[in-house]
DRENDO-1510 file (C-alpha; in Angstrom, 1 decimal, always signed):
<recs>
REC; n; res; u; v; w
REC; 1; UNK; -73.5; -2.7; +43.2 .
REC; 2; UNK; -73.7; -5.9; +41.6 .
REC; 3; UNK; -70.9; -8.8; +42.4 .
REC; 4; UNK; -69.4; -11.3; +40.2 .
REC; 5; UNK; -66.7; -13.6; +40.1 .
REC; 6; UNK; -65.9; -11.7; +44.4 .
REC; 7; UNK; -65.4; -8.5; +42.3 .
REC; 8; UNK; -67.7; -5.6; +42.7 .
REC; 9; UNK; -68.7; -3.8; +39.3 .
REC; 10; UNK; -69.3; -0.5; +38.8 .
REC; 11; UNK; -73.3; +0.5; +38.8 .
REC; 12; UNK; -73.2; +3.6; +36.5 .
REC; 13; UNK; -70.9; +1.7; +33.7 .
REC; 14; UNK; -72.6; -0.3; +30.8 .
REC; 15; UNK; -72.6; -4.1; +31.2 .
REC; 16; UNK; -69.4; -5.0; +29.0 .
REC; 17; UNK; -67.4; -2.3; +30.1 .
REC; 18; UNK; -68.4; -3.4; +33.9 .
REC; 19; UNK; -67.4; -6.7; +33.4 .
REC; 20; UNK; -63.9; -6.0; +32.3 .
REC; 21; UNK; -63.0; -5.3; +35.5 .
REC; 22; UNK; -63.5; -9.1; +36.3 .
REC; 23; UNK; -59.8; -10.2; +35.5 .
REC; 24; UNK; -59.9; -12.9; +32.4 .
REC; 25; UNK; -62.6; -10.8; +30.9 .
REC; 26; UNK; -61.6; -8.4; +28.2 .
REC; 27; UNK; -64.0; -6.4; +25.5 .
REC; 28; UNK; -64.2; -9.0; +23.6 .
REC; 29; UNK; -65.4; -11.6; +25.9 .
REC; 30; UNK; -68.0; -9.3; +27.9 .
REC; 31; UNK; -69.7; -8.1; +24.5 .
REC; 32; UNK; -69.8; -11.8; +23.5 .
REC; 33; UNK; -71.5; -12.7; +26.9 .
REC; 34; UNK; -73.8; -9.8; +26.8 .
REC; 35; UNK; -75.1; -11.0; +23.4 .
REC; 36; UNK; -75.5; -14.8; +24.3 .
REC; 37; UNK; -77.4; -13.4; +27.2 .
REC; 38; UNK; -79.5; -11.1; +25.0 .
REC; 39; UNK; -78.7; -8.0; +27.5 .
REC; 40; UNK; -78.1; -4.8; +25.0 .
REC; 41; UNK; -74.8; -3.4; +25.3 .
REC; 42; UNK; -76.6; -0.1; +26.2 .
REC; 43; UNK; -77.7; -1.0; +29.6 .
REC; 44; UNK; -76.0; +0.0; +32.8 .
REC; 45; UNK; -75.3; -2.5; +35.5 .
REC; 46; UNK; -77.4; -0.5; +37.7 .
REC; 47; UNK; -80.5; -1.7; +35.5 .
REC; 48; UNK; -79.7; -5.2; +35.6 .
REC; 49; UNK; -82.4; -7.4; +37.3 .
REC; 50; UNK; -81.3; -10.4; +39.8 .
REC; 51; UNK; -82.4; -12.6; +37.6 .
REC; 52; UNK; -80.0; -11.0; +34.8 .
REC; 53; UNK; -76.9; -10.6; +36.9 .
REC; 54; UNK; -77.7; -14.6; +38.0 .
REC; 55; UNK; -77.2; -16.0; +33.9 .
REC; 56; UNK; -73.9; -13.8; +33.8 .
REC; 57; UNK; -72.5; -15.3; +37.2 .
REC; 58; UNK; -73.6; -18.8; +35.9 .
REC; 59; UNK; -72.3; -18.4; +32.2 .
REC; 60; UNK; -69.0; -16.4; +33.6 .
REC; 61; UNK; -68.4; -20.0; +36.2 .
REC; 62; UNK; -69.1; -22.0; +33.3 .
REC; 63; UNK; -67.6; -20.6; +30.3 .
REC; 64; UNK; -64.3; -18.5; +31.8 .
REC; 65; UNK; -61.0; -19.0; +34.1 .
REC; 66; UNK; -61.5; -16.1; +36.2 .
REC; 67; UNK; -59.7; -13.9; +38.8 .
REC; 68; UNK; -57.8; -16.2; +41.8 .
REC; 69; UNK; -58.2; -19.4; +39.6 .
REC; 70; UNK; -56.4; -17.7; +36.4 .
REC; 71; UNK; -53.6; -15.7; +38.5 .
REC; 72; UNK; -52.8; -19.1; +39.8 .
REC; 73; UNK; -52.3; -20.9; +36.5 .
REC; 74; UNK; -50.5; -17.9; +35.3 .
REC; 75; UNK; -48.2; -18.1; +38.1 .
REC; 76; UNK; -47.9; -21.6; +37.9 .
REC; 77; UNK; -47.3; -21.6; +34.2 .
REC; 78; UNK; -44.2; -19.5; +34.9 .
REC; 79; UNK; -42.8; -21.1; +38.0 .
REC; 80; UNK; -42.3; -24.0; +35.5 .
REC; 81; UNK; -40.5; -22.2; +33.0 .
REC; 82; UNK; -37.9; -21.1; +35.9 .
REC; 83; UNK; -37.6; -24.4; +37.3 .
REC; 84; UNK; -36.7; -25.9; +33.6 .
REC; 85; UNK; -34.2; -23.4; +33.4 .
REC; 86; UNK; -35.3; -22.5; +29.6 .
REC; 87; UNK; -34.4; -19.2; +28.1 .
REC; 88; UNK; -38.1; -17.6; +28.6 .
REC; 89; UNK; -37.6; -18.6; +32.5 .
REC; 90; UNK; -34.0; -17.4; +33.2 .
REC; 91; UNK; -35.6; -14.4; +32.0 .
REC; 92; UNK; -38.5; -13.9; +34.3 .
REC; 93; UNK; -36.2; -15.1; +37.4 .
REC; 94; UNK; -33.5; -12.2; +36.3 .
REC; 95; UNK; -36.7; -9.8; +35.5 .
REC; 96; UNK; -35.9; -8.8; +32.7 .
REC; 97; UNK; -38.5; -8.5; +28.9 .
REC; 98; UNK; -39.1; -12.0; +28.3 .
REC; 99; UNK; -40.4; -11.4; +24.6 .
REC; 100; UNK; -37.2; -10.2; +22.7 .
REC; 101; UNK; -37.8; -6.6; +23.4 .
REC; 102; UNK; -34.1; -4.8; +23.8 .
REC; 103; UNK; -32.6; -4.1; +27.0 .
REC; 104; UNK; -29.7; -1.9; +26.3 .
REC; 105; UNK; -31.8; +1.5; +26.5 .
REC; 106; UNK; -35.9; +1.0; +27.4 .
REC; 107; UNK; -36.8; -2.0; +29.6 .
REC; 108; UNK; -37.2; +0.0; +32.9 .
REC; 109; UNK; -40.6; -1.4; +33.5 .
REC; 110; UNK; -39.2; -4.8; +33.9 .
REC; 111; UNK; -35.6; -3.2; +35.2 .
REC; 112; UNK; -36.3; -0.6; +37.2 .
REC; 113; UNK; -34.9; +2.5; +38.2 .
REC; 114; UNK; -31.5; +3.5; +36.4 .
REC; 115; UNK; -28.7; +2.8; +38.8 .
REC; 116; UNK; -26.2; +4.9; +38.8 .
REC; 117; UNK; -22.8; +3.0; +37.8 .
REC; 118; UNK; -19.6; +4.2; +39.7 .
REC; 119; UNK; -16.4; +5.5; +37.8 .
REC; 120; UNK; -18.6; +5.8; +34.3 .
REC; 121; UNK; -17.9; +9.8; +33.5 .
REC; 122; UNK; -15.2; +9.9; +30.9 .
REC; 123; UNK; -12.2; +12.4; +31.9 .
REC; 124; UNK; -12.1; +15.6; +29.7 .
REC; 125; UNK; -8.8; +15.7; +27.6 .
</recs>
């Protein structure tokens, strides 16, 4: 099982597909680094030589922000919108959709569960 960037990838996946499971690393990026390296998108990670998974460790360091480094400009990026008190970081300390979406139905992944609100049921007349 080959390791990059502290995350072990899968041996019987093909190279770019592997490395998407390196957070900071999408489809786009891994097939980009598999052709600057000149390893065919065909291969398994199981193939790989030393030598091989060496140049993607050393272009991945060079090239990318990956895993604990990115989560912590991420995170940092918005604890500053919260402490400037701007519209996009009032919303991410009341967790609510940050990106315009609407909240009167939908939202539940940011929301929650439903709560149940107290005295709602309207009294048949």
């Amino acid at each position: 099982m080959a390791r990059i960037a502290g995350v072990n990838i899968p041996n019987q996946k093909r190279v770019p597909i592997g490395l998407t499971y390196i957070h900071g690393i999408g489809h786009t990026s891994a097939r980009k680094l598999c052709s600057q390296l000149g390893i065919p998108e065909s291969r398994r990670v199981h193939e790989l030589t030393d030598d091989e998974i060496l140049k993607i460790r050393e272009a991945i360091d060079r090239e990318y922000q990956v895993e604990g480094d990115l989560r912590r400009t991420v995170a940092m990026n918005i604890k500053r919108l919260m402490d400037l008190g701007c519209y996009r970081g009032l919303r991410h300390r009341k967790g609510l959709p940050v990106h315009g979406q609407r909240t009167h139905t939908n939202a539940r992944t940011r929301k929650g569960p439903a709560k149940a609100i107290a005295g709602k049921k309207t009294v048949a007349r």
